[in-house]
C-alpha positions as CSV (number, residue, x, y, z in Angstrom):
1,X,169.8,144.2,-16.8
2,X,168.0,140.8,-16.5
3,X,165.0,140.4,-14.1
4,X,165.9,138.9,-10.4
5,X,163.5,135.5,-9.9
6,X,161.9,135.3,-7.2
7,X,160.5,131.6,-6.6
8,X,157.1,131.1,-5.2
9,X,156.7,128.3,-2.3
10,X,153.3,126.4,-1.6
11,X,152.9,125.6,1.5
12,X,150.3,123.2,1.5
13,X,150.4,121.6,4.6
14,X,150.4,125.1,6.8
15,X,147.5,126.0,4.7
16,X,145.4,123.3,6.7
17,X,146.6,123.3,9.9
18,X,146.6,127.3,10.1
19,X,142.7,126.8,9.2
20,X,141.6,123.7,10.9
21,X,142.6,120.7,13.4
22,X,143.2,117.9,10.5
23,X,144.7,117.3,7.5
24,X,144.7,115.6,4.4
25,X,144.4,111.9,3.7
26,X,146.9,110.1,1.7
27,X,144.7,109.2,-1.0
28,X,143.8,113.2,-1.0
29,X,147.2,114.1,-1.3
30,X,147.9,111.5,-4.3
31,X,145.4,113.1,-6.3
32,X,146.4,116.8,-5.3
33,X,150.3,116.3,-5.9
34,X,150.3,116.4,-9.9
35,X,147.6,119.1,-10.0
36,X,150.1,121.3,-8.0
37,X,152.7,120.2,-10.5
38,X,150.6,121.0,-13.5
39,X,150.5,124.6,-11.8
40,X,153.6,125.0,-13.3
41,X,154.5,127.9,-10.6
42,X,155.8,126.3,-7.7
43,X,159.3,125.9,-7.0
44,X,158.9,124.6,-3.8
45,X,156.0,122.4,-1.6
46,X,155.4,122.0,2.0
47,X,154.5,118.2,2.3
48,X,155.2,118.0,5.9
49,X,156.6,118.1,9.7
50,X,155.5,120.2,12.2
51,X,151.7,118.6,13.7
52,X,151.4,116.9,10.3
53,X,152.3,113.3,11.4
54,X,150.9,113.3,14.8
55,X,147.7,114.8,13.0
56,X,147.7,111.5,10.6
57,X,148.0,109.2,13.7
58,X,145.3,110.4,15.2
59,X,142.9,109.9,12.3
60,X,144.3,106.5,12.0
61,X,146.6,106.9,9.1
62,X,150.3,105.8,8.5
63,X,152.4,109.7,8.3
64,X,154.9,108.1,6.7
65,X,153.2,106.4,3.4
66,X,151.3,109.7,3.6
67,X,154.7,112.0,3.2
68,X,156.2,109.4,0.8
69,X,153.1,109.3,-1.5
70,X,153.1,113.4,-1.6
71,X,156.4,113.8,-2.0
72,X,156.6,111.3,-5.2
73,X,155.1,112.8,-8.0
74,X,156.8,116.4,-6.7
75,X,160.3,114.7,-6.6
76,X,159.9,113.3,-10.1
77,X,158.8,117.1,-11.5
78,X,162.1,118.4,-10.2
79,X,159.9,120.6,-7.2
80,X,161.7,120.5,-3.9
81,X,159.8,119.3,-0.8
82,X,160.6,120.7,1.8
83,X,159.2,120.2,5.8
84,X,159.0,122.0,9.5
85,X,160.9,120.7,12.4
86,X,161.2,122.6,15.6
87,X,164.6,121.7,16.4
88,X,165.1,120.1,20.1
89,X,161.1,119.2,19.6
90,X,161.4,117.4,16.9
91,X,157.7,116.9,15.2
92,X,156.2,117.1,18.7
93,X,155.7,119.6,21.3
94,X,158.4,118.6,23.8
95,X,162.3,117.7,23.7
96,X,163.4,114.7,21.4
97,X,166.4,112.5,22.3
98,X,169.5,113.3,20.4
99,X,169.2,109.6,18.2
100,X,165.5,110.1,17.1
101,X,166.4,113.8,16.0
102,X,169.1,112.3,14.3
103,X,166.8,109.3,12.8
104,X,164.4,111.8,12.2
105,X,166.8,113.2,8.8
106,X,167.7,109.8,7.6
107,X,164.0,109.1,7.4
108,X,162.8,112.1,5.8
109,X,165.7,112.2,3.0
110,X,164.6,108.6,2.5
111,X,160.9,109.9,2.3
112,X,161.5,112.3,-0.6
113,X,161.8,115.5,1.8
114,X,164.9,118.1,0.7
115,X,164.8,120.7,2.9
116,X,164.2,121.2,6.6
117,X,163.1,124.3,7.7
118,X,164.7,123.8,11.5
119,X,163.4,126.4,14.2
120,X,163.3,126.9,18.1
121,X,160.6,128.8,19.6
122,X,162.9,130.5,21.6
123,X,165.6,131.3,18.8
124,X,167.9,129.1,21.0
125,X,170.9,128.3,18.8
126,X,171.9,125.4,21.3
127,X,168.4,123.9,19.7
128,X,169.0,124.7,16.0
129,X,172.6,124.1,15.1
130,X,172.7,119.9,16.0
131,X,169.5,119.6,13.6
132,X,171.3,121.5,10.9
133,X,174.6,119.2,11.3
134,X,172.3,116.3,11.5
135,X,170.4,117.3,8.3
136,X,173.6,118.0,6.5
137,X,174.9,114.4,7.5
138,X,171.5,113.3,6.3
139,X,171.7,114.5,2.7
140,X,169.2,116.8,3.3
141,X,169.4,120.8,2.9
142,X,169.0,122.6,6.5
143,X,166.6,125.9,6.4
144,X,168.0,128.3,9.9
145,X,164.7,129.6,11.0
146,X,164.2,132.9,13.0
147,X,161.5,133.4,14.8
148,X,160.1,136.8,14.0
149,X,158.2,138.6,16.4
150,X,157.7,142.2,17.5
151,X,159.8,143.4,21.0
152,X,162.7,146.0,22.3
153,X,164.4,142.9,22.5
154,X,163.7,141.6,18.7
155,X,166.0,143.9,16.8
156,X,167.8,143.4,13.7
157,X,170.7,143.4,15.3
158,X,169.2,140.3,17.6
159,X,167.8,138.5,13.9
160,X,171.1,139.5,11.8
161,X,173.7,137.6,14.9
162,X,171.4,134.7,15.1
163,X,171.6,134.3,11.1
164,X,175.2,134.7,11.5
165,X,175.7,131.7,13.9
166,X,173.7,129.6,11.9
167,X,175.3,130.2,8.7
168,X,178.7,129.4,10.2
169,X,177.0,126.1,11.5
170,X,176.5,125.8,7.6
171,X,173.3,126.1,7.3
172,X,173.6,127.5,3.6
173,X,169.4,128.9,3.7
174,X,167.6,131.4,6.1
175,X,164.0,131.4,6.8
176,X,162.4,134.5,8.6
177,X,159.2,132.8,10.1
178,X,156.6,135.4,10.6
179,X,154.4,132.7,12.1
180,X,151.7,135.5,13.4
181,X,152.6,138.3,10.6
182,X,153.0,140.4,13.3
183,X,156.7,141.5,11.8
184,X,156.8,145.0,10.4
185,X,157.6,145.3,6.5
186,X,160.4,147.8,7.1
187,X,161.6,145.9,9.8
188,X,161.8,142.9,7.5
189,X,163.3,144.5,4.9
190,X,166.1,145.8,7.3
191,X,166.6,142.3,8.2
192,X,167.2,140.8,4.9
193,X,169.2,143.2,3.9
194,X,171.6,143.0,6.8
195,X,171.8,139.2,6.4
196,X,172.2,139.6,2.6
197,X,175.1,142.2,2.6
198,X,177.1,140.2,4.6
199,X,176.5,137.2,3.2
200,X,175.1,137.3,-0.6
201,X,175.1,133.4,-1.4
202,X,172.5,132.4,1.5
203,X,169.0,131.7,-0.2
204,X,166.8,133.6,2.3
205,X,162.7,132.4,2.5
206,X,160.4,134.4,3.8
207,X,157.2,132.6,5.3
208,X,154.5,135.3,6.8
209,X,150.7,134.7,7.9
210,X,148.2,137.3,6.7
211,X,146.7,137.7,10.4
212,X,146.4,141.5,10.9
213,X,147.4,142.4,7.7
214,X,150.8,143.3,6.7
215,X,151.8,140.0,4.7
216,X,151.4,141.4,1.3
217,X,153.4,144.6,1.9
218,X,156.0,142.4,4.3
219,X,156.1,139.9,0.7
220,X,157.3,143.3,-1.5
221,X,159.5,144.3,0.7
222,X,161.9,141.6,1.8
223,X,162.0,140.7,-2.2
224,X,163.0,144.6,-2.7
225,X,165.6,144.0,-0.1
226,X,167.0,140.3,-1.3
227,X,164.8,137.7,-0.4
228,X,164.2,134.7,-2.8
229,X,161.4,132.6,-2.0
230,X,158.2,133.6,-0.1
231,X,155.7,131.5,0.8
232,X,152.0,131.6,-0.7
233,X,148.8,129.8,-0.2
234,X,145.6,128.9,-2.8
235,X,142.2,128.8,-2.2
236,X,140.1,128.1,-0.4
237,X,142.6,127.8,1.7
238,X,144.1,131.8,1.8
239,X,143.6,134.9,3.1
240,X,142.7,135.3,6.8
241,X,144.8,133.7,9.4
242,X,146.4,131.7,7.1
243,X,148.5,133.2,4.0
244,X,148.4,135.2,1.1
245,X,147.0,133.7,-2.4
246,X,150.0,132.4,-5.1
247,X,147.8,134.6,-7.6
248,X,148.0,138.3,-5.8
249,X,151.7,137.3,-4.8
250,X,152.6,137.2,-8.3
251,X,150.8,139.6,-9.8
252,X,152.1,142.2,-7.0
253,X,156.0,140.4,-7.9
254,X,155.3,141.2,-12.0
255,X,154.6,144.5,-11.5
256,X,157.1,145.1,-9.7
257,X,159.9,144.1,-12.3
258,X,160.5,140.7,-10.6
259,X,160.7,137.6,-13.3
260,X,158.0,134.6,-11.6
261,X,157.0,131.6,-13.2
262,X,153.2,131.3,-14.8
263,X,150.7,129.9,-13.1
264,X,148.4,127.5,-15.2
265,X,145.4,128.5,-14.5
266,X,143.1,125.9,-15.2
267,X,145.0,123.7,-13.0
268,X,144.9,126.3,-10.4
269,X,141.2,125.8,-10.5
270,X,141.4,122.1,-10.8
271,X,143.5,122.3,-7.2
272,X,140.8,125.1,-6.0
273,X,138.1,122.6,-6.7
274,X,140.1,119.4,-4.9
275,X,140.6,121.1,-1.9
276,X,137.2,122.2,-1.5
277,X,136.5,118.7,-2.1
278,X,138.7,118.0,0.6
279,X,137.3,120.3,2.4
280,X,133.3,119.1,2.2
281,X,134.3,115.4,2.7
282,X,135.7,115.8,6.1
283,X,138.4,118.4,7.1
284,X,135.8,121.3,7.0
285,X,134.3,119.9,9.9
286,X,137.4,120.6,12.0
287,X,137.9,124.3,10.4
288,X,136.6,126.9,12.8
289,X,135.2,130.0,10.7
290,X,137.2,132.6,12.5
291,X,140.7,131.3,10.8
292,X,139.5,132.4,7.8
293,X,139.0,136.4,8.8
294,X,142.3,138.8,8.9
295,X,142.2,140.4,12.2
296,X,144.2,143.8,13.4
297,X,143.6,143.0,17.0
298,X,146.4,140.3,16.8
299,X,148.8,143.3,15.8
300,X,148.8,144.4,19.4
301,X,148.9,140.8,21.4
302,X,151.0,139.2,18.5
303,X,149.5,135.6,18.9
304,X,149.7,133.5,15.3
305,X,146.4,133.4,13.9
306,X,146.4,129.7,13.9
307,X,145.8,130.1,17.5
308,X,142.9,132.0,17.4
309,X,140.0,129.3,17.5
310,X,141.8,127.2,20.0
311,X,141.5,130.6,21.7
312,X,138.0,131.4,21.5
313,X,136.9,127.8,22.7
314,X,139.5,128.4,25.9
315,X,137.4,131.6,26.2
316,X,133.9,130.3,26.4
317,X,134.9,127.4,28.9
318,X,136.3,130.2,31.9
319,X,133.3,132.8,30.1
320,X,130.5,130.7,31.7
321,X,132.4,130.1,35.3
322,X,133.2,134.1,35.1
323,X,129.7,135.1,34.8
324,X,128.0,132.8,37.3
325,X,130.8,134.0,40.0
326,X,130.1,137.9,38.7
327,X,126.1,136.5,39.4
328,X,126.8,135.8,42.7
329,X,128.1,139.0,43.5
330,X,125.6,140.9,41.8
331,X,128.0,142.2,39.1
332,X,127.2,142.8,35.5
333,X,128.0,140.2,33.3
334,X,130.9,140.2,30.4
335,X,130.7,139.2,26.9
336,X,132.7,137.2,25.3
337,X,134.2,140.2,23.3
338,X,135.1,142.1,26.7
339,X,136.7,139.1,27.9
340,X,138.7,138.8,24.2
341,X,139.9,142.8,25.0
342,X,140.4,141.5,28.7
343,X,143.0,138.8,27.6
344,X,144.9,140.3,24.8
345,X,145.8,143.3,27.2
346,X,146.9,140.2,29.4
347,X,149.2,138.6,27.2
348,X,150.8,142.3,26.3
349,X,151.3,142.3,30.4
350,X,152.5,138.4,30.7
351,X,154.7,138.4,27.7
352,X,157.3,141.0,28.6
353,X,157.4,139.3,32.1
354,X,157.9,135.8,30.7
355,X,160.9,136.9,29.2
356,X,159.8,137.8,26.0
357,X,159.9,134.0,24.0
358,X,158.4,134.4,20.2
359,X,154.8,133.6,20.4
360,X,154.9,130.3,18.3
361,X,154.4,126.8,19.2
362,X,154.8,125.6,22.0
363,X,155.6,128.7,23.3
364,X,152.5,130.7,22.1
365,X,150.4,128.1,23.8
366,X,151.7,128.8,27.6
367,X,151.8,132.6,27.3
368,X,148.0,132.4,26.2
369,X,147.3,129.6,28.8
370,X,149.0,131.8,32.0
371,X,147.1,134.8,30.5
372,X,143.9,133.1,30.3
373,X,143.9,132.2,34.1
374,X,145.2,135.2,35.1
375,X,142.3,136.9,33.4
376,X,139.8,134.4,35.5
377,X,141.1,134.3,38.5
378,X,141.7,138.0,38.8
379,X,138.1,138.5,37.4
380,X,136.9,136.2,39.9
381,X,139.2,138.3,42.8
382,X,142.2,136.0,42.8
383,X,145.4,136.6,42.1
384,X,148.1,136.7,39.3
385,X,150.5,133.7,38.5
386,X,148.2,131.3,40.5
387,X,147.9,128.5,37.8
388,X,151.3,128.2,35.8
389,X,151.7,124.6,34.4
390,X,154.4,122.5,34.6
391,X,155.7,122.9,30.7
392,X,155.2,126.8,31.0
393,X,157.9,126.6,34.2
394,X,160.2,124.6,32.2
395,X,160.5,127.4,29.6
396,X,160.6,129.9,32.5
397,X,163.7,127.7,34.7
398,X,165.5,127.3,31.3
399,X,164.9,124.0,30.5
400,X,163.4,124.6,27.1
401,X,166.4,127.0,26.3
402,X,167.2,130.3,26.6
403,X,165.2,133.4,26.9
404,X,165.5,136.1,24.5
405,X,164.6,138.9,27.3
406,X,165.0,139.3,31.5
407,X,162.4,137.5,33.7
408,X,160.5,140.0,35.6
409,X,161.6,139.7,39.3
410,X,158.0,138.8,40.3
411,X,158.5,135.6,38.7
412,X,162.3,135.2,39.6
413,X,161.0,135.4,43.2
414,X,157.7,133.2,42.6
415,X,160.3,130.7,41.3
416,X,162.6,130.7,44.3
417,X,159.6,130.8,46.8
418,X,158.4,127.3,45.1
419,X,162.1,125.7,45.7
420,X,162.6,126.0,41.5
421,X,166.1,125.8,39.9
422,X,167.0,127.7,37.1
423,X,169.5,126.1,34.7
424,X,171.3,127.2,31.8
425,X,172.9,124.0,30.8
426,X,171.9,122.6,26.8
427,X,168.2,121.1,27.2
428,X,169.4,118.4,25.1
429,X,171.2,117.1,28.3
430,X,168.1,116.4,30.1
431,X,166.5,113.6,26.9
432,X,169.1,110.9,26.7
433,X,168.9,108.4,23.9
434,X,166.2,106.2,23.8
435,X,166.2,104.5,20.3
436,X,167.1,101.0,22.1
437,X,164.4,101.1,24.2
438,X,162.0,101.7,21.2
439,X,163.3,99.1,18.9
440,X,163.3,96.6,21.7
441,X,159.9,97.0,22.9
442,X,158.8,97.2,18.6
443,X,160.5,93.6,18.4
444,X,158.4,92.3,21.3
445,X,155.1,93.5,20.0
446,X,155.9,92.2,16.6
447,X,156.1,95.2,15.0
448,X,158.0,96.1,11.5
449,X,161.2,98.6,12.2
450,X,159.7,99.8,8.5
451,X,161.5,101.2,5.5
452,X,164.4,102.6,6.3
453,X,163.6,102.6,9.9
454,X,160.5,104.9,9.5
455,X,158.1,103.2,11.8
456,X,160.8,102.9,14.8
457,X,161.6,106.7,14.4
458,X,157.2,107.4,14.4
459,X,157.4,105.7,17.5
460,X,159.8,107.2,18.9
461,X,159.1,110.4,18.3
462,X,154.8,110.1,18.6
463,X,155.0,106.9,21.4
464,X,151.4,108.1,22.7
465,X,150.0,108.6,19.1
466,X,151.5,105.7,17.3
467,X,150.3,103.6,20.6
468,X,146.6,104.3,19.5
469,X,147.3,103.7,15.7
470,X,148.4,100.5,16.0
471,X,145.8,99.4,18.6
472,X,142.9,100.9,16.2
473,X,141.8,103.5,19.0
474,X,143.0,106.4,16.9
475,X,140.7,105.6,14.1
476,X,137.9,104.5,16.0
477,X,137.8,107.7,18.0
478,X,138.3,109.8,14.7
479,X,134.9,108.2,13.2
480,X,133.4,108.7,16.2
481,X,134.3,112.1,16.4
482,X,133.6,112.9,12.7
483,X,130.2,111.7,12.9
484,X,129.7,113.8,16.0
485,X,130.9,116.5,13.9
486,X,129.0,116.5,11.1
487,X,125.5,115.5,13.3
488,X,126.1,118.4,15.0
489,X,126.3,120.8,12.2
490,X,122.6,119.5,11.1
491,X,121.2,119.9,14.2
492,X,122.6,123.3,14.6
493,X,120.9,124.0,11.3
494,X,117.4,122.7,13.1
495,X,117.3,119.3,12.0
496,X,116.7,116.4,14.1
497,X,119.2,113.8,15.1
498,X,117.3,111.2,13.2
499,X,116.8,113.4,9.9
500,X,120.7,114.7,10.8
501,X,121.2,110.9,10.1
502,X,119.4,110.3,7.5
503,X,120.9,113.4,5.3
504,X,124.4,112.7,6.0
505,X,123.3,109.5,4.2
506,X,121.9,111.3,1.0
507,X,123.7,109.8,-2.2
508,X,124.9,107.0,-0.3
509,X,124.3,103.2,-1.2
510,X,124.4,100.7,1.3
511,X,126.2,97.4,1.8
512,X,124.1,94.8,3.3
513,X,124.9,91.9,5.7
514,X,124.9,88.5,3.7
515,X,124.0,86.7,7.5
516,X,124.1,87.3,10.7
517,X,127.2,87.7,13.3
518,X,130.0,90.0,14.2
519,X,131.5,92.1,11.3
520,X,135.2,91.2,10.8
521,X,137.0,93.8,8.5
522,X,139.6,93.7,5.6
523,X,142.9,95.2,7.0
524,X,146.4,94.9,7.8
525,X,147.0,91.7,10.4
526,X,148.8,94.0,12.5
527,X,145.9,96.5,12.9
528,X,142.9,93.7,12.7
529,X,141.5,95.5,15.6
530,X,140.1,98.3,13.7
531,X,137.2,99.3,10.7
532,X,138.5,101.0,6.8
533,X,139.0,104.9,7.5
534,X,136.2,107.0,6.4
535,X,137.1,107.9,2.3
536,X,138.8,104.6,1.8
537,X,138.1,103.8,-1.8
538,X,136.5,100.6,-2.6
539,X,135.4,99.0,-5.9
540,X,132.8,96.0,-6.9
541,X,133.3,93.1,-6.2
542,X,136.5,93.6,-3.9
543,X,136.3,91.4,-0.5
544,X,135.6,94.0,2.0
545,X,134.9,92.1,5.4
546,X,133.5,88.8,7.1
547,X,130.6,88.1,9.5
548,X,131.5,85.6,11.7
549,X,128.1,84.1,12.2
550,X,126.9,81.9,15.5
551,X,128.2,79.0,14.1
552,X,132.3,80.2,13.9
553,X,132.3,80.1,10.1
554,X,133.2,83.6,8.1
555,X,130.8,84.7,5.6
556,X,132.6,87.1,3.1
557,X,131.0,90.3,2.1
558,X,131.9,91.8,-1.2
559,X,131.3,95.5,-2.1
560,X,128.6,95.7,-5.2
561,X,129.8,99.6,-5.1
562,X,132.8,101.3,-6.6
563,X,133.1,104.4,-4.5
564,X,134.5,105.7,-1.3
565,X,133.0,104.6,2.3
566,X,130.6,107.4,3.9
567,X,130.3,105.1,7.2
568,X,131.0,102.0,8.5
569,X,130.4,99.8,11.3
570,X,132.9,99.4,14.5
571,X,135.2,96.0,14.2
572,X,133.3,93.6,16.1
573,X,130.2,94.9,16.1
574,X,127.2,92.1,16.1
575,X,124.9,92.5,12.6
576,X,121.7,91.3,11.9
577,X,121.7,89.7,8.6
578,X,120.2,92.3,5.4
579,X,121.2,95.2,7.7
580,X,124.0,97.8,6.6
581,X,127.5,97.1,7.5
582,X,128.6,100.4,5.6
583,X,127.3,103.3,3.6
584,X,129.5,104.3,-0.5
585,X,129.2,107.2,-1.9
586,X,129.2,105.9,-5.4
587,X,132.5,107.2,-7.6
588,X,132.0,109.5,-10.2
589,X,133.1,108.3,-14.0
590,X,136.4,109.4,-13.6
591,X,137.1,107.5,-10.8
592,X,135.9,104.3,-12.3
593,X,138.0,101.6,-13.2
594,X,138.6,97.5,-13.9
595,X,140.2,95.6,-11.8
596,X,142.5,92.9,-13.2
597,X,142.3,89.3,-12.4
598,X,145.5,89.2,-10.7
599,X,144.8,92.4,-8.8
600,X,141.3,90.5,-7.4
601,X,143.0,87.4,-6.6
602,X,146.3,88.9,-4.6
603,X,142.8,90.9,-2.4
604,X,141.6,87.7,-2.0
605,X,144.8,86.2,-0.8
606,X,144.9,89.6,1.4
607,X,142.2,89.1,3.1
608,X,142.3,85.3,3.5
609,X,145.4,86.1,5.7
610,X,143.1,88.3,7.6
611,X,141.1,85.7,8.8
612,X,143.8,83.0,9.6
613,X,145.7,86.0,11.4
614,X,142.5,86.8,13.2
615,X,141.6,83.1,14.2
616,X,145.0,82.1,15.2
617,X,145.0,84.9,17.8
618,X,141.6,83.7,19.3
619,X,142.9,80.4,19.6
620,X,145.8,81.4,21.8
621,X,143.6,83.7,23.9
């Protein structure tokens, strides 16, 4: 009898965000996305959705020549892409208009994206089945997610109905999202098997964090029981809160009589050394060390690992106003560990009161933030329910959707005594269209709609963000915080803020002022206001800025370094003349390369419409 396949998935983009707060550039992910085809393994990469877009506007980066560069070489090697939405959210963390959701397909199809995995944090099918209607209208392939978690309510019976309704909405793949690997391997093998039996053609994806510990055994047995693509991870990037390795996966798979595709290992290690790379030029400043350790005590409060440092820094800010209240009073102080055993018993108390929703985003987030102050303020002699946030009583009224379990009375009655309606109307009825509103205000400010409407859809769906982008501020506060970053982690070492400074510039070159005056840098007219991104790769003799000296003429500056920019001065800034307007780090010989005379002179014609740009909006001002 011929071998079953089982097809391995790489999801790439979870792999960062489950470690850290930021993640790749586009450049990074151009020179990542035909290593991870050379792999040979993958039938499948995560390239985005989910935080990844908001996360690229707030470094300063367009998401959507981010997604389309990724997704490029993948599409031409026959890989599908596929992407996270969360349904009635969108990308973002709160309810979408039924017009951007719709947008949101077109875009991504047109992007290079096949597959949506669509979920709702409250397995809500009201929330699910319009995305999986508007995917299919789209072109693209919808992925039904459930939302696995561990609760008297969360049977198979509950998973197997909901996979029912979303097949008939034709959603023609099931994921089982195991977002803190908190689901139980017999439980999940239960669970595919019930879905499979009764209907054999679904492809069914199994996606499960190695948290506390059961991924790998979870992995065996939802193949054993019908599954066909599970989700893997590669270092550096695996293990801990974030997901099994591609290498152990297989190896476990082979043995077990399943046929899986080879990995190449030499490109394995070529990706392994990339995303290192990635990871000492700037994203490993953002990763907090605890991600990267399994932990059984999430088996008992069942919160995704990804949570976890978000957690701990929550903890230290109400650990110092704990003990200086227990001071008062003459009471022994708590560590920080009794205060971690105080909270996760708190969430196991607040969950089954909140009505059970699955502890995933955004829902994750307001049953940790209503534990968390429970735990101060009954510490501090207060009671519970005392600080309950606007968002957390829109899931508890039913405005998010609808709850999987019963509200505890307490907060039925808490509700009422505030004058709070519960609703069980469709959340989408509250967001009304608002695509007008967007392309109206887009045409005012000047602003491209972008291919295939991709810019009016990021602003639509990331206003806030895409606000900050445009105006620079994103990027500046990035830099700002980056360098904060990495100063801190010299100091914290020992060293001293000038010698922090003066390392972070070791195998750096610098790029001096030609004159004297205020530093005018090379980029897009529409986003004159801001400096290169940190990484941007530069070569010799490229036009890389103006001084705009005393005198209102514009000196250019021209890089005598091919390399990538370590630091850079903020737009406007005033410069002395011979001091440094930026800091390469000098490519290596790979990177190396001539530019043609065309090439130079279309820069130069670039940047000349930089200046007119800029000196045509001083005049009006």
């Amino acid at each position: 009898m011929a071998q079953r396949e089982i097809k391995l998935s790489l999801v790439y983009r979870d792999m960062w965000q489950s470690s850290g707060k930021y993640q790749p550039r586009k450049d990074q992910l151009e020179r990542i996305a035909p290593v991870l085809v050379e792999m040979g393994c993958f039938a499948r990469v995560e390239t985005n959705g989910g935080a990844f877009e908001q996360v690229n506007l707030l470094y300063g980066e367009n998401p959507n020549k981010a997604v389309r560069a990724f997704t490029k070489p993948l599409n031409a090697a026959g890989i599908q892409t596929h992407m996270l939405d969360r349904g009635l959210n969108g990308l973002r963390m709160f309810p979408v208009p039924a017009d951007v959701r719709r947008l949101m397909y077109k875009v991504k199809k047109a992007q290079g994206v096949d597959i949506t995995r669509i979920f709702d944090g409250l397995n809500d099918p009201r929330n699910v089945i319009p995305s999986i209607h508007y995917a299919k209208e789209a072109g693209m392939i919808p992925q039904a997610t459930l939302c696995i978690t561990h609760s008297p309510v969360h049977t198979v019976e509950y998973y197997a109905d909901l996979a029912d309704q979303f097949i008939a909405a034709g959603a023609p793949e099931i994921c089982l999202k195991d977002m803190a690997g908190i689901g139980r391997p017999r439980f999940l093998g239960r669970l595919v098997k019930a879905i499979k039996t009764k209907h054999p053609e679904v492809i069914i994806e199994y996606h499960g964090h190695s948290g506390p510990g059961f991924s790998v055994a979870s992995m065996l047995e939802v193949c054993d029981n019908g599954a066909d693509v599970i989700d893997v991870a590669m270092e550096p990037l695996s293990w801990g809160k974030i997901h099994p390795d591609v290498i152990t996966i297989r190896e476990m798979l082979i043995d077990a009589g399943y046929k899986v595709a080879d990995i190449n290992m030499d490109a394995y290690m070529k990706a392994r050394a990339l995303t290192q790379e990635f990871i000492d030029d700037f994203l490993g400043y953002f990763i907090n060390p605890s991600n990267m350790l399994t932990s059984s005590l999430l088996v008992g409060c069942g919160l995704p690992g990804g949570m976890m440092g978000s957690m701990m820094a929550d903890l230290k800010g109400v650990h110092a106003g704990i003990n200086m209240h227990l001071r008062k009073k003459g009471e022994p102080e708590l560590s920080v560990d009794d205060l971690l055993v105080r909270l996760f018993d708190e969430v196991a108390y607040v969950w089954p009161r909140l009505g059970y929703p699955p502890l995933v985003t955004p829902f994750s987030q307001y049953v940790k933030n209503v534990a968390l102050m429970n735990v101060y303020n009954l510490t501090i002699g207060k009671g519970r329910w005392e600080a309950i946030d606007n968002n957390t009583w829109g899931m508890i009224l039913g405005k998010s959707g609808r709850l999987p379990g019963k509200l505890d009375q307490e907060i039925i009655d808490l509700a009422k005594e505030k004058g709070f309606e519960f609703t069980t109307e469709d959340p989408q009825l509250n967001y009304p269209d608002a695509l007008d509103k967007f392309r109206a205000e887009m045409k005012e400010n000047g602003w491209e709609l972008g291919e295939d409407d991709e810019e009016l859809f990021e602003f639509a769906m990331h206003e806030a963000q895409y606000r900050d982008y445009k105006s620079g501020a994103a990027k500046e506060r990035f830099q700002a915080e980056l360098d904060k970053a990495k100063t801190d982690a010299l100091v914290k070492k020992g060293y001293s803020a000038e010698d922090a400074q003066k390392i972070k510039r070791q195998g750096t070159e610098p790029i001096e002022a030609p004159a004297s005056g205020q530093i005018i840098w090379e980029v897009d007219p529409e986003d004159y206001s801001t400096a290169p991104a940190l990484g941007t790769f530069i070569k010799t003799g490229e036009p890389l800025c103006y001084i705009q000296t005393a005198a209102g003429y514009f000196e250019p500056v021209l890089s005598n370094f091919t390399g990538r920019l370590a630091e850079v001065a903020a737009q406007g800034a005033n410069i002395r003349k011979g001091e440094a307007l930026a800091y390469v780090r000098p490519a290596e010989k790979e990177e190396l390369f001539v530019e043609s005379e065309p090439e130079r002179l279309r820069r130069v014609e670039q940047l000349e419409e930089v200046r007119h740009v800029i000196r045509a909006r001083r005049a009006k001002k």
